[in-house]
C-alpha positions as CSV (number, residue, x, y, z in Angstrom):
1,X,0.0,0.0,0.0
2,X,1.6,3.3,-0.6
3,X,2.6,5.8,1.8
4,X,0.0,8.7,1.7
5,X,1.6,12.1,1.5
6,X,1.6,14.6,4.1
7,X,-1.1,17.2,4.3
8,X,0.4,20.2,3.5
9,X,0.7,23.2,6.2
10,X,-0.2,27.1,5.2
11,X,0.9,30.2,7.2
12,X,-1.9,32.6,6.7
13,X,-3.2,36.3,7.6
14,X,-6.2,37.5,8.6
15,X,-7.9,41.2,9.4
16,X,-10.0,41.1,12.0
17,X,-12.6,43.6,12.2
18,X,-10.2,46.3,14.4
19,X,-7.9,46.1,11.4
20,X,-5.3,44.3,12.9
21,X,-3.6,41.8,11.6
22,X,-3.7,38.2,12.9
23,X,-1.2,35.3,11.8
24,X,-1.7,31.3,12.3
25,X,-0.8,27.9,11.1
26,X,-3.2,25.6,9.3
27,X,-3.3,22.8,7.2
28,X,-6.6,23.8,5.7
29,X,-7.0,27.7,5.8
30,X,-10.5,28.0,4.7
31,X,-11.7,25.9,7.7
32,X,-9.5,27.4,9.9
33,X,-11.1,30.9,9.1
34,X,-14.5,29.3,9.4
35,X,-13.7,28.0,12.6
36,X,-12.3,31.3,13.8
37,X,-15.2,33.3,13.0
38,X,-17.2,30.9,14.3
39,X,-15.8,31.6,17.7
40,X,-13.6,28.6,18.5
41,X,-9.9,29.7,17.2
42,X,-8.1,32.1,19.0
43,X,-9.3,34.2,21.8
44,X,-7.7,37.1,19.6
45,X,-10.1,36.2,16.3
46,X,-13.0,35.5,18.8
47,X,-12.8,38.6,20.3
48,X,-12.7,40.7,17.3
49,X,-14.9,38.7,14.8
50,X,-15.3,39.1,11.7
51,X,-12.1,38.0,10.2
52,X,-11.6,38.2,6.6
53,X,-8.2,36.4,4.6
54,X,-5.6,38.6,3.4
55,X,-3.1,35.9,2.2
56,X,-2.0,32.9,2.5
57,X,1.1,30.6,1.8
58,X,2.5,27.0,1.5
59,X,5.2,25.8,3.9
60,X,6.9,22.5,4.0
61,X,5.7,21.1,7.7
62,X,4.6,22.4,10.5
63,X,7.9,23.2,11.9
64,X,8.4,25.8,9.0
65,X,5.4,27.0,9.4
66,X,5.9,27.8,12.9
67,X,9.0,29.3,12.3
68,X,7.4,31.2,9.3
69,X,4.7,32.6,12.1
70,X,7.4,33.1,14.7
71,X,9.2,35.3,12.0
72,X,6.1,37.0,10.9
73,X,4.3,38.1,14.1
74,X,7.6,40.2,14.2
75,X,7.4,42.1,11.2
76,X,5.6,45.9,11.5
77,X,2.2,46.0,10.2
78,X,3.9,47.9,7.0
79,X,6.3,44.8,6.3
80,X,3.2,42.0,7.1
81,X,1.3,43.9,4.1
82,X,3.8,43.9,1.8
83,X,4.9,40.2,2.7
84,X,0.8,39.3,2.1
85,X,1.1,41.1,-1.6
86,X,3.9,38.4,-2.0
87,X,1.7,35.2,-1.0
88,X,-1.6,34.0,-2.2
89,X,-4.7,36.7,-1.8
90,X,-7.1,35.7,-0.2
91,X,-10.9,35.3,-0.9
């Protein structure tokens, strides 16, 4: 039987409806939004629902995409936006 591949894990951005910013790990970014605006991700997201995608982008594993978060949570709002013109728009 062969091996099945990996699921593959996305960093992704959101705006949440005080404008800021919010970045996560996934490996499925349109149920993870769902989820968040449905209250259950993040206390962050829940408390400042709506959240809309503003980009998304493919990693290798989920240690990458940690270290992909780590690195983007400390970027200034200026360099997250421009990063997010770089990756996948969102819907």
């Amino acid at each position: 039987m062969p091996k099945a591949l990996p699921k593959p894990w996305f960093v992704y951005m959101l705006r949440c409806s005080n404008g800021c910013l919010y970045t996560g790990i996934t490996t499925d970014v349109q149920r993870r939004l769902k989820v968040h605006n449905a209250g259950k991700g993040s206390a962050y997201v829940r408390a400042h629902r709506p959240a809309k995608l503003v980009a998304f982008t493919a990693s290798a594993n989920r240690s990458a995409s940690s270290r992909l978060e780590y690195s983007v949570k400390s970027l200034s709002r200026a360099q997250k936006l421009a990063l997010a013109k770089k990756w996948k728009a969102g819907h």
